[in-house]
OpenMM code with the backbone's topology and positions (N, CA, C; nanometers):
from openmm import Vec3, app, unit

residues = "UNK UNK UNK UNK UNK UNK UNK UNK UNK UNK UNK UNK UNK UNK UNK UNK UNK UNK UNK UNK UNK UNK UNK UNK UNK UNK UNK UNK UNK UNK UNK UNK UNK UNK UNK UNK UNK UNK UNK UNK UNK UNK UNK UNK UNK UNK UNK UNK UNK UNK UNK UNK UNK UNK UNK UNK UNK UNK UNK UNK UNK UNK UNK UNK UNK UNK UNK UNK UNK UNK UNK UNK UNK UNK UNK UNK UNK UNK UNK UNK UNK UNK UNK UNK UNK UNK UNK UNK UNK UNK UNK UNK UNK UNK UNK UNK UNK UNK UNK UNK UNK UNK UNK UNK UNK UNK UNK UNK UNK UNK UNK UNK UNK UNK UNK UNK UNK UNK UNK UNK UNK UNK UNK UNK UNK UNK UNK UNK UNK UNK UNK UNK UNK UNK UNK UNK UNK UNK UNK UNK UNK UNK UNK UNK UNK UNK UNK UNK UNK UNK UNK UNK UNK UNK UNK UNK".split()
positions = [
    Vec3(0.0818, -0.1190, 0.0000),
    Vec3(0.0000, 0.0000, 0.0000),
    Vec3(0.0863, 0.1255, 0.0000),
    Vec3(0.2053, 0.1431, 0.0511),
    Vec3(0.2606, 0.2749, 0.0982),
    Vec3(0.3290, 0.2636, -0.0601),
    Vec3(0.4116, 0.1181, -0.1057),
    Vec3(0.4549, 0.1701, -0.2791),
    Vec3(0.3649, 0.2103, -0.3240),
    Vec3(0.2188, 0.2341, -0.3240),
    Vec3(0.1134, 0.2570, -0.4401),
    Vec3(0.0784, 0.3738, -0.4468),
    Vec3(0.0583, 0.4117, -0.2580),
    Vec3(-0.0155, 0.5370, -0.2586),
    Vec3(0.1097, 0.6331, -0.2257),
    Vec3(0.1988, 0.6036, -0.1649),
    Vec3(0.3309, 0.7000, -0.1244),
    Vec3(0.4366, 0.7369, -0.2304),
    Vec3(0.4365, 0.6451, -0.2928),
    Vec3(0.5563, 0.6659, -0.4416),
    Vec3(0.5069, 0.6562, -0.5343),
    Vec3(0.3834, 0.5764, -0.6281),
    Vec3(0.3367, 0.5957, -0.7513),
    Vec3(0.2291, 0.6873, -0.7384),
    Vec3(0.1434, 0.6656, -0.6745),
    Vec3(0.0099, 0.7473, -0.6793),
    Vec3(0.0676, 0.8871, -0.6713),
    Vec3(0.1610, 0.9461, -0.5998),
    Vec3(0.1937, 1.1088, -0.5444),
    Vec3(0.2895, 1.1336, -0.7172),
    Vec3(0.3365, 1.0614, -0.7687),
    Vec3(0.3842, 1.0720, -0.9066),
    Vec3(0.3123, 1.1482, -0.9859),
    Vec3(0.1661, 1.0997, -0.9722),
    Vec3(0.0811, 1.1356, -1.1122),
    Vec3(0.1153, 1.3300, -1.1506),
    Vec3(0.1413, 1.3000, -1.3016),
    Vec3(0.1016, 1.4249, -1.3784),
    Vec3(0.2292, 1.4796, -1.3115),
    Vec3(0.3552, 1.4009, -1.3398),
    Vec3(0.4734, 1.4710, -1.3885),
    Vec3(0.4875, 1.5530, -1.4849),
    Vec3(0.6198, 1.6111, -1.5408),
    Vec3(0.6184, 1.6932, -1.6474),
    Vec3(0.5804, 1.6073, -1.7609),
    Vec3(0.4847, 1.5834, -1.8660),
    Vec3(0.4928, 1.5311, -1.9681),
    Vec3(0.6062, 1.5367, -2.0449),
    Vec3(0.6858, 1.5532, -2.0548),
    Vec3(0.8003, 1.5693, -2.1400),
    Vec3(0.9141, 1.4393, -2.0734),
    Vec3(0.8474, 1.3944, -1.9372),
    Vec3(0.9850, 1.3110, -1.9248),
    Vec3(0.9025, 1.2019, -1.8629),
    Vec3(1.0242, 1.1311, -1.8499),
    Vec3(0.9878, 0.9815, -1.8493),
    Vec3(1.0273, 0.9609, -1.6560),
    Vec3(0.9523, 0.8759, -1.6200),
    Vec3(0.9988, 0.7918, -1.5142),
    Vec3(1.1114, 0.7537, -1.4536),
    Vec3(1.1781, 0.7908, -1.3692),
    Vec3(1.3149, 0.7651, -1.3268),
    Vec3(1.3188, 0.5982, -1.3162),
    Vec3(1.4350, 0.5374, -1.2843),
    Vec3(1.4753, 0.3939, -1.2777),
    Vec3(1.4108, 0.3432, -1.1837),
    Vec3(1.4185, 0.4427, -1.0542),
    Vec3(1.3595, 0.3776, -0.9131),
    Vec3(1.2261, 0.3709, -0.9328),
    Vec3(1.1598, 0.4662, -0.9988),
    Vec3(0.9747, 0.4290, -1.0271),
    Vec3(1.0129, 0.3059, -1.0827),
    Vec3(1.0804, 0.3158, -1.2054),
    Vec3(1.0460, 0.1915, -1.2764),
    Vec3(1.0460, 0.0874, -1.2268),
    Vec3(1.1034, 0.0316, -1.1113),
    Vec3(1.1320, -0.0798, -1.0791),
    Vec3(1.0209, -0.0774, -0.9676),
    Vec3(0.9839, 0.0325, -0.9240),
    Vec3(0.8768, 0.0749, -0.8020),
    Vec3(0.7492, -0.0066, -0.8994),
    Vec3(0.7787, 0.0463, -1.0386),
    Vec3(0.5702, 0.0251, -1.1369),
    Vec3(0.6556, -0.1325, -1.1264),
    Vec3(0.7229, -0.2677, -1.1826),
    Vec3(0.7383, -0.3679, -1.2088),
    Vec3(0.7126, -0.4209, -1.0918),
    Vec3(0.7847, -0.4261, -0.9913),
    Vec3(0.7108, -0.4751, -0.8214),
    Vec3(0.5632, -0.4563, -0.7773),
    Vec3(0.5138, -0.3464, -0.8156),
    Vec3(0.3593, -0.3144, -0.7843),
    Vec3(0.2815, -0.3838, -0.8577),
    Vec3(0.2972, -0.3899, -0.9467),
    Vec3(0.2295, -0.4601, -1.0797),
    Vec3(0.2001, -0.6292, -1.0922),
    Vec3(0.3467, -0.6973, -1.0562),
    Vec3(0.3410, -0.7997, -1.0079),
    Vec3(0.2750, -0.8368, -0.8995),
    Vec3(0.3026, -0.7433, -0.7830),
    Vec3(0.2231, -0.7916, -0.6393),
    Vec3(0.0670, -0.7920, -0.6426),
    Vec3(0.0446, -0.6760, -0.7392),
    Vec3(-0.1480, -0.6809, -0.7740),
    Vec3(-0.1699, -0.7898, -0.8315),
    Vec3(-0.1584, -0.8203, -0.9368),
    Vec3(-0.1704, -0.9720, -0.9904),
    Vec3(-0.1587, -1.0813, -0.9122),
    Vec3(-0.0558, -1.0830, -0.8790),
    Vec3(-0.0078, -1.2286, -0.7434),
    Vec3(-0.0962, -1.2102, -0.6349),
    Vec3(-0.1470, -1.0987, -0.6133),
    Vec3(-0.2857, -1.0792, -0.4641),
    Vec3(-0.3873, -1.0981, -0.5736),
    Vec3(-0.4254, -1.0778, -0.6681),
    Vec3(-0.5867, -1.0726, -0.6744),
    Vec3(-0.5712, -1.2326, -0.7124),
    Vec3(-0.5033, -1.2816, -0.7872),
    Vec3(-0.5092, -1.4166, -0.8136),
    Vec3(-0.5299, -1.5013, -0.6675),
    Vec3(-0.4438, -1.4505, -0.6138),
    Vec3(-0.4700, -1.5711, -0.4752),
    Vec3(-0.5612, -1.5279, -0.4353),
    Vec3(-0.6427, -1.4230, -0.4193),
    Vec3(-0.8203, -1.4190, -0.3348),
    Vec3(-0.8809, -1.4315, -0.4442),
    Vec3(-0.8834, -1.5255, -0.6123),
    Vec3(-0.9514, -1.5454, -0.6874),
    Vec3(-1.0485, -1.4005, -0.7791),
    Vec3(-0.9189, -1.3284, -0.7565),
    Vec3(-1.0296, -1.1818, -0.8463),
    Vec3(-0.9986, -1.2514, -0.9842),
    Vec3(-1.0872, -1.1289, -1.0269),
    Vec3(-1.0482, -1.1668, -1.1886),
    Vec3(-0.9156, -1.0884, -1.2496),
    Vec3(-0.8559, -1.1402, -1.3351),
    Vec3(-0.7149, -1.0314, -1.3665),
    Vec3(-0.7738, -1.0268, -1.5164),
    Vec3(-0.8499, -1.0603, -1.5849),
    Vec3(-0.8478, -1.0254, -1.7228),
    Vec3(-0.8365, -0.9007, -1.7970),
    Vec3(-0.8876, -0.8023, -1.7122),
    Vec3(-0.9227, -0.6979, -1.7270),
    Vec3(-0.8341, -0.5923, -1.6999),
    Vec3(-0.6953, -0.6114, -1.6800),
    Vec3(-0.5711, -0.5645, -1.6327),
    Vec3(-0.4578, -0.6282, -1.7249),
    Vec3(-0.4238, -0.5081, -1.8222),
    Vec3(-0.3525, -0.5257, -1.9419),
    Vec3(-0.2276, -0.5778, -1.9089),
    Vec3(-0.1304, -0.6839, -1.9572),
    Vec3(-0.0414, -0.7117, -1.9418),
    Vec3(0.0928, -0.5522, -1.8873),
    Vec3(0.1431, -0.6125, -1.8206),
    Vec3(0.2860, -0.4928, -1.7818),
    Vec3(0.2918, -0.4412, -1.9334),
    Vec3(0.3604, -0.5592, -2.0091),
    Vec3(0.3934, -0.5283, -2.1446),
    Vec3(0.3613, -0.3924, -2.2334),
    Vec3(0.2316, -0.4095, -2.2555),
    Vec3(0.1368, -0.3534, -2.3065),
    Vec3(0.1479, -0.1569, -2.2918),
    Vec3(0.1599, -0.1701, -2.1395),
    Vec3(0.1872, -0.0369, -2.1032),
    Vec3(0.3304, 0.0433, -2.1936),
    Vec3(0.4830, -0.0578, -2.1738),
    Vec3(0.5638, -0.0018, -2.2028),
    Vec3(0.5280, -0.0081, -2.3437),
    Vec3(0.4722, -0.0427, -2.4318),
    Vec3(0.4654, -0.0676, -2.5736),
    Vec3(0.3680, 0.0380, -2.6445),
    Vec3(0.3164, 0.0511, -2.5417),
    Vec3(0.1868, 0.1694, -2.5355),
    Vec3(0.3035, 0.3327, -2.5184),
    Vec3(0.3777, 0.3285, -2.3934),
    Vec3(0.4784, 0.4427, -2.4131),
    Vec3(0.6009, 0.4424, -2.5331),
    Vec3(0.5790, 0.3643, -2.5774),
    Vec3(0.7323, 0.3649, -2.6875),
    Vec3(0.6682, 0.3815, -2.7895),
    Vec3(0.5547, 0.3668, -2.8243),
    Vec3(0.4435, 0.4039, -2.9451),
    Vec3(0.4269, 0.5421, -2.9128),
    Vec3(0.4209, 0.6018, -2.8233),
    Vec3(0.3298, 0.7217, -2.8359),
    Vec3(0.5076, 0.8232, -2.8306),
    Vec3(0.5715, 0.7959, -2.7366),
    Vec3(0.7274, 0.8741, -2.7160),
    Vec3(0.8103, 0.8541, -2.7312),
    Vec3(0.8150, 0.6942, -2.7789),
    Vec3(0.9240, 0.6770, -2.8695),
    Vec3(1.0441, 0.6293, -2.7600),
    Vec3(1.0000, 0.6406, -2.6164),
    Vec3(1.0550, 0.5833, -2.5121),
    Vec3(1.0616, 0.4273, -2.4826),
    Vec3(1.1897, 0.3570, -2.5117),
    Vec3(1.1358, 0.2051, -2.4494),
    Vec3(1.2052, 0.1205, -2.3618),
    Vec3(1.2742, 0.2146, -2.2718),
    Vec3(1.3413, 0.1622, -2.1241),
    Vec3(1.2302, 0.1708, -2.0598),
    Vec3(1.1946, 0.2727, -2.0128),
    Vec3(1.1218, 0.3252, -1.9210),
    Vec3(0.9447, 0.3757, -1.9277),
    Vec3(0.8592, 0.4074, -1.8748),
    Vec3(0.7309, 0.4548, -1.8886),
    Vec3(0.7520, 0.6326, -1.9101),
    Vec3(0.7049, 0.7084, -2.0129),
    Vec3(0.6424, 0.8252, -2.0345),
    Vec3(0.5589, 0.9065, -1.9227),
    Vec3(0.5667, 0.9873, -1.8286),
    Vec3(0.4993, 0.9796, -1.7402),
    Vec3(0.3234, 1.0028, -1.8013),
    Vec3(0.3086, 1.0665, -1.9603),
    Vec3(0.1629, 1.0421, -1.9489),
    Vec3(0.1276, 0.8797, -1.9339),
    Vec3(0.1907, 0.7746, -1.9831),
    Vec3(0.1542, 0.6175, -1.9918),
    Vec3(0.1487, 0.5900, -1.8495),
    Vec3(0.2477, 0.6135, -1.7759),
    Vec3(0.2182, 0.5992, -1.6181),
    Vec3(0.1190, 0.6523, -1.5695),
    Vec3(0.0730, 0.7728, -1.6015),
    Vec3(-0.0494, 0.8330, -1.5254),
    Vec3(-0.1558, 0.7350, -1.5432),
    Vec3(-0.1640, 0.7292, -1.7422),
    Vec3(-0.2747, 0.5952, -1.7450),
    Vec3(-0.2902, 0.4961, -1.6763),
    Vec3(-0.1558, 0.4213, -1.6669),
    Vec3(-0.1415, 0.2952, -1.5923),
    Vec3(-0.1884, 0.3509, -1.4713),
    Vec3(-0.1632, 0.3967, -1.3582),
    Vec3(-0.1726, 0.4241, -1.2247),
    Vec3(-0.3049, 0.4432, -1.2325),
    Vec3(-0.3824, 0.5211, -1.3276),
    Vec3(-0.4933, 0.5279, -1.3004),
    Vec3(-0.6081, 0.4403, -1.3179),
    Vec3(-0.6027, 0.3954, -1.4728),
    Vec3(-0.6632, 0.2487, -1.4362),
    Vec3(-0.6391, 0.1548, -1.3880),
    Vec3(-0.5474, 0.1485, -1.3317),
    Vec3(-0.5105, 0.0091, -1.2108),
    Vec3(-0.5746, 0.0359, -1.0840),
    Vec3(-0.6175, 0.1631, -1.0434),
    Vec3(-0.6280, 0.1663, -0.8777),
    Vec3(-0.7335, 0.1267, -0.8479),
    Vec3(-0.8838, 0.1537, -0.9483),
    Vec3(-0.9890, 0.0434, -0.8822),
    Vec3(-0.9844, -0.0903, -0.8745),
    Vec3(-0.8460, -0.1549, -0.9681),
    Vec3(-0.8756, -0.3001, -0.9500),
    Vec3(-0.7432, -0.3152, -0.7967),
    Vec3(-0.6919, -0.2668, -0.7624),
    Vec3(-0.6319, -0.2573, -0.6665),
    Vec3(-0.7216, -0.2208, -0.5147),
    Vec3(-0.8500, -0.1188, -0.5435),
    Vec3(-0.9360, -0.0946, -0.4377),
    Vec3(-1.0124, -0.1687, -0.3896),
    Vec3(-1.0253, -0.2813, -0.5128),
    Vec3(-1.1222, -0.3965, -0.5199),
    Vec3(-1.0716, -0.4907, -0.4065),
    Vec3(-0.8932, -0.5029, -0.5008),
    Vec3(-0.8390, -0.6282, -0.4009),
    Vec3(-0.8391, -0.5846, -0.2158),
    Vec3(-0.7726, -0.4852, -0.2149),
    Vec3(-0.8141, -0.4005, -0.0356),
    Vec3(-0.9069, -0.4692, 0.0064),
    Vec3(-1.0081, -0.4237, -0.0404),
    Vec3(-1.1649, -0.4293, 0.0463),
    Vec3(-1.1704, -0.6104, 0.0026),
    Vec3(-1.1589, -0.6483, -0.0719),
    Vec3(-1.1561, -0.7837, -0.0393),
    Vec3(-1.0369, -0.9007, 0.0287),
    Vec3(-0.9407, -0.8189, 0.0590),
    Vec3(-0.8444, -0.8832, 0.1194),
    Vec3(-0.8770, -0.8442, 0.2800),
    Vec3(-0.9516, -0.7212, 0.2888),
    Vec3(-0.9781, -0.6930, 0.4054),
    Vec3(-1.0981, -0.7472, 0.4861),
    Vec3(-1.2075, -0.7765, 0.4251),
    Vec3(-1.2646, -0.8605, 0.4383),
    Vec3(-1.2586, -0.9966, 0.4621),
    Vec3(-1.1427, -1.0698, 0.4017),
    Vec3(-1.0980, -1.1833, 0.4628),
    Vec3(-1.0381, -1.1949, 0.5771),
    Vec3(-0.9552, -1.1081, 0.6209),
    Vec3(-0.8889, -1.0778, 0.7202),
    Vec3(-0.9504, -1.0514, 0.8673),
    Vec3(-1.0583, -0.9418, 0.7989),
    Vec3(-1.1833, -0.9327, 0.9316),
    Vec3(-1.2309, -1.0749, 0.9840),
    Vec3(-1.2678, -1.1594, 0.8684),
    Vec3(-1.3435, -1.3043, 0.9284),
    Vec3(-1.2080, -1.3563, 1.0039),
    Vec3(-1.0785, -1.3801, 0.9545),
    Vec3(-0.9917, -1.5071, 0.9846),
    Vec3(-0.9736, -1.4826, 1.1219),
    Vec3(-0.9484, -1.5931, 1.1753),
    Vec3(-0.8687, -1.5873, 1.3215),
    Vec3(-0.7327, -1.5210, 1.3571),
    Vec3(-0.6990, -1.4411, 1.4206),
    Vec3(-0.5641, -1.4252, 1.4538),
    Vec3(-0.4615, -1.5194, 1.4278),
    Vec3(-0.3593, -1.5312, 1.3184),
    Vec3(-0.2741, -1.6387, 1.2891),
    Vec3(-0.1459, -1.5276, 1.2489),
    Vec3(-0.0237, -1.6350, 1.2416),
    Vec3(0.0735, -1.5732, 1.2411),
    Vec3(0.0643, -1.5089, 1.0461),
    Vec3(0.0120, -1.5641, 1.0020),
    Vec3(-0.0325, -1.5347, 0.8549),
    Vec3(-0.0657, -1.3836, 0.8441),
    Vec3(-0.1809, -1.3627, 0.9403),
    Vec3(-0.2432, -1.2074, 0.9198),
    Vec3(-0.2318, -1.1662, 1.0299),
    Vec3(-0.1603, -1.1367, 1.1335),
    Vec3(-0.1860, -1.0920, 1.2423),
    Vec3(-0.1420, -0.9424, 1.1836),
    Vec3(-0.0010, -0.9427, 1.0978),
    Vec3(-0.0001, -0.8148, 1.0494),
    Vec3(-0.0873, -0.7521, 1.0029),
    Vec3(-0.2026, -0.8132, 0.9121),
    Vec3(-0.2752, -0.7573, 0.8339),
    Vec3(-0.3659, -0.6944, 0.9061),
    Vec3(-0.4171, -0.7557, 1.0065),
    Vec3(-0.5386, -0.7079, 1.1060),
    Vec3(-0.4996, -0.5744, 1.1619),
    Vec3(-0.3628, -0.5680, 1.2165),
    Vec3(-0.3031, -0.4441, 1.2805),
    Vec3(-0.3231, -0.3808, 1.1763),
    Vec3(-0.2968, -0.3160, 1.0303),
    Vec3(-0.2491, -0.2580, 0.9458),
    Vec3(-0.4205, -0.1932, 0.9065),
    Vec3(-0.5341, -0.2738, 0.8890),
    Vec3(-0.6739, -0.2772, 0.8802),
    Vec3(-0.7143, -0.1613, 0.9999),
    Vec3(-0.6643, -0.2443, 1.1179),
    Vec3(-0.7521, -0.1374, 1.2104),
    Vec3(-0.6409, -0.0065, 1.2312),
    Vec3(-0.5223, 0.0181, 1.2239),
    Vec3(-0.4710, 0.1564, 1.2229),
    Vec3(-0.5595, 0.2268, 1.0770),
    Vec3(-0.5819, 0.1926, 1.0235),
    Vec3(-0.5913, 0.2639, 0.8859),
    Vec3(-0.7395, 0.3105, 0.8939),
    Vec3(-0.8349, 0.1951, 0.9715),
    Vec3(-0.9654, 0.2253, 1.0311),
    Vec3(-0.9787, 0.2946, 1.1529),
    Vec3(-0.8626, 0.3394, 1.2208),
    Vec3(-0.8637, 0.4213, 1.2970),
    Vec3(-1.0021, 0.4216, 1.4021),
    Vec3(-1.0503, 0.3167, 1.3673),
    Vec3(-1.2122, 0.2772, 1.4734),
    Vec3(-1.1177, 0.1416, 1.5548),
    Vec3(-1.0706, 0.1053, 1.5567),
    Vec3(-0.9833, -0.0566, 1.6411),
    Vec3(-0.8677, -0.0219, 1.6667),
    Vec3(-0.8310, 0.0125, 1.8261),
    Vec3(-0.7638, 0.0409, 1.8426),
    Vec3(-0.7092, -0.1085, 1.9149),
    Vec3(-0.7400, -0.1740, 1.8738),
    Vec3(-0.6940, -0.2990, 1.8912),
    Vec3(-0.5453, -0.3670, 1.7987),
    Vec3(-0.4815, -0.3883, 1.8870),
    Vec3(-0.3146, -0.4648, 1.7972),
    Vec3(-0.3133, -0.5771, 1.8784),
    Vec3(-0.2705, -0.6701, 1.7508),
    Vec3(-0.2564, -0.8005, 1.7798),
    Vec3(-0.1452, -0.8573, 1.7282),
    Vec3(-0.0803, -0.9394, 1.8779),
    Vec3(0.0264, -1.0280, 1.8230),
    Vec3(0.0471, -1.1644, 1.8205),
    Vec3(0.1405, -1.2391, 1.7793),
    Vec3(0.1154, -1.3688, 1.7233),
    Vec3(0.2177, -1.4252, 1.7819),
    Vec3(0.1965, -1.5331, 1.8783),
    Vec3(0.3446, -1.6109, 1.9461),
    Vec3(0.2598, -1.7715, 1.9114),
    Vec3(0.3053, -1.8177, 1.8108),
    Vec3(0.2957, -2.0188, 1.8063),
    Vec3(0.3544, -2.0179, 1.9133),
    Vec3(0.2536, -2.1550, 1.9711),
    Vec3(0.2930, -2.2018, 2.0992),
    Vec3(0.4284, -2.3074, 2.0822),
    Vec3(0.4112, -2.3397, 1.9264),
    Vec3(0.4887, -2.4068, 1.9403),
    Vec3(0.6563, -2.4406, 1.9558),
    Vec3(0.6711, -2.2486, 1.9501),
    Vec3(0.7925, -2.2453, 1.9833),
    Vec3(0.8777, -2.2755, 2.0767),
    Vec3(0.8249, -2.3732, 2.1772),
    Vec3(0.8382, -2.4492, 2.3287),
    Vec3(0.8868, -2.5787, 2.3005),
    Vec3(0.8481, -2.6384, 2.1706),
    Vec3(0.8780, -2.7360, 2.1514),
    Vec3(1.0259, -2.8127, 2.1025),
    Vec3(1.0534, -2.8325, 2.2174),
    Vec3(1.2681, -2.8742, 2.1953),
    Vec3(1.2849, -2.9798, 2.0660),
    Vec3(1.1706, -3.0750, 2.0459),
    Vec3(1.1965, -3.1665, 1.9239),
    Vec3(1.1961, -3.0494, 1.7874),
    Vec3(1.0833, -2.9815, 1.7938),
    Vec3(1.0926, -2.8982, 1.6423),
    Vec3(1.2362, -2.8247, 1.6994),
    Vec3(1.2389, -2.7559, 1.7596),
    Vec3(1.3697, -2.6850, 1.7520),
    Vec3(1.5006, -2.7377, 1.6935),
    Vec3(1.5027, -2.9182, 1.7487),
    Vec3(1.6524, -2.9722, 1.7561),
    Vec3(1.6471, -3.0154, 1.5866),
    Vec3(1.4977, -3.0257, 1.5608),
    Vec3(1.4961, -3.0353, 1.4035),
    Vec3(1.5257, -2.9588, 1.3309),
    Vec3(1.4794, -2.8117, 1.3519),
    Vec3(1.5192, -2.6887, 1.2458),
    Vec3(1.6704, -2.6861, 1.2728),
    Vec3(1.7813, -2.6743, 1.3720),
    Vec3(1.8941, -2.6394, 1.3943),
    Vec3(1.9352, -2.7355, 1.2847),
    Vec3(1.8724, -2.8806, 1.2859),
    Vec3(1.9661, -3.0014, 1.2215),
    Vec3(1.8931, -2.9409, 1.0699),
    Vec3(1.8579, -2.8988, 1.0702),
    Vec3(1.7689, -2.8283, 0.8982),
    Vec3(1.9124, -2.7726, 0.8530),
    Vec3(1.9675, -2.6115, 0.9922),
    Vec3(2.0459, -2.5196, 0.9339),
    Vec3(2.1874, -2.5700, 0.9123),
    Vec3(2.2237, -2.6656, 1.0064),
    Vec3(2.3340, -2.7269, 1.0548),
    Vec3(2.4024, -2.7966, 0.8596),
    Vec3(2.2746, -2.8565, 0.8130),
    Vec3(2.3081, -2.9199, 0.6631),
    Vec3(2.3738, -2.7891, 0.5381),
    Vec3(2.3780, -2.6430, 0.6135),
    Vec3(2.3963, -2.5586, 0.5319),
    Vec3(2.5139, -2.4634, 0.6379),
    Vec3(2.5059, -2.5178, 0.6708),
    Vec3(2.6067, -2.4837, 0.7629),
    Vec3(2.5859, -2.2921, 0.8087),
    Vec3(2.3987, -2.2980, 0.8344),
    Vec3(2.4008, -2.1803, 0.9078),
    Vec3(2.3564, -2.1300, 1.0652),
    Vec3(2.4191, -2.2392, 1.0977),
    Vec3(2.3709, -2.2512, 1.2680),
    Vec3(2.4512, -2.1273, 1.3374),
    Vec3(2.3884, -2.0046, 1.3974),
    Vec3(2.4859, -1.8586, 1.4497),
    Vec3(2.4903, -1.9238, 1.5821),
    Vec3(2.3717, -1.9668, 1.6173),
    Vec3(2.3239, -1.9941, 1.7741),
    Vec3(2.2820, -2.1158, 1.8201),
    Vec3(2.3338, -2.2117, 1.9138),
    Vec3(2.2650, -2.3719, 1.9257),
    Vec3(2.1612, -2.3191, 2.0341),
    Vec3(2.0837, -2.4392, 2.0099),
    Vec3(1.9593, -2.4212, 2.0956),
    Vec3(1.9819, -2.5384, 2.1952),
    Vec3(1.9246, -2.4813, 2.3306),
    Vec3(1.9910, -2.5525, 2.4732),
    Vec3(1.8134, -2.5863, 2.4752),
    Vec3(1.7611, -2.7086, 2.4828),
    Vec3(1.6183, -2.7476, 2.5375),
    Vec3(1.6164, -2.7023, 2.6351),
    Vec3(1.4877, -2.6690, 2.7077),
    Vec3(1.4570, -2.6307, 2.8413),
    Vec3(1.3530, -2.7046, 2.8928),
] * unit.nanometer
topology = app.Topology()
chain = topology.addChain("A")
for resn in residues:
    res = topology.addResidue(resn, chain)
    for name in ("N", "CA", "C"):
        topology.addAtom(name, app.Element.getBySymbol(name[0]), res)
């Protein structure tokens, strides 16, 4: 959320005359991917969200630019992407509201209710099972095969 709305979204309606610095660019390729990879896993639809491709091919057609995005092609992009991005929110948030506190979303729940500023509720996540000396002596013998053991673990 903070790449979308803190660094691309505050972008819009650069100078038309120039293009996107490197760090956007790599800022729009990470964002782009992560929308896709979230709406797919809560089953949105992605059809309707033009390949990455498309965009830069769309700026090198119109400016003749083809490293980078044109900032008018970025404005486009940014702008039709954000309802399918508002979509995924409210439905990722919605899942989150139902699930149980797990080490999965416990972040997410915190992040939901600061932003809802109505739950002043924070929640944290300790598996119990971190008590358990057999999983422990197992993961060490996990790191031990890669030889990245910093710290041995003493059972208690």
């Amino acid at each position: 959320m903070r790449l979308f709305y803190d660094h691309l979204k505050v972008q819009l309606e650069m100078d038309y005359g120039c293009s996107i610095d490197e760090q956007t660019d790599l800022q729009v390729r990470l964002f782009y991917r992560h929308l896709l990879q979230l709406r797919l896993r809560l089953g949105l639809d992605c059809s309707t969200i033009p390949p990455l491709d498309l965009w830069y091919m769309r700026s090198a057609a119109l400016w003749n630019e083809y490293s980078v995005l044109c900032a008018p092609t970025f404005d486009e992009m940014i702008i039709y992407i954000e309802p399918d991005y508002q979509e995924t929110l409210t439905e990722l948030r919605r899942r989150t509201d139902k699930a149980a506190v797990c080490f999965e979303n416990y972040q997410l729940k915190n992040l939901f209710g600061r932003l809802s500023k109505s739950d002043a509720t924070v929640f944290g996540f300790i598996d119990p099972r971190y008590k358990d000396n057999e999983l422990q002596l197992k993961f060490e013998k996990l790191l031990q095969t890669r030889d990245a053991v910093k710290m041995r673990f003493q059972p208690r």
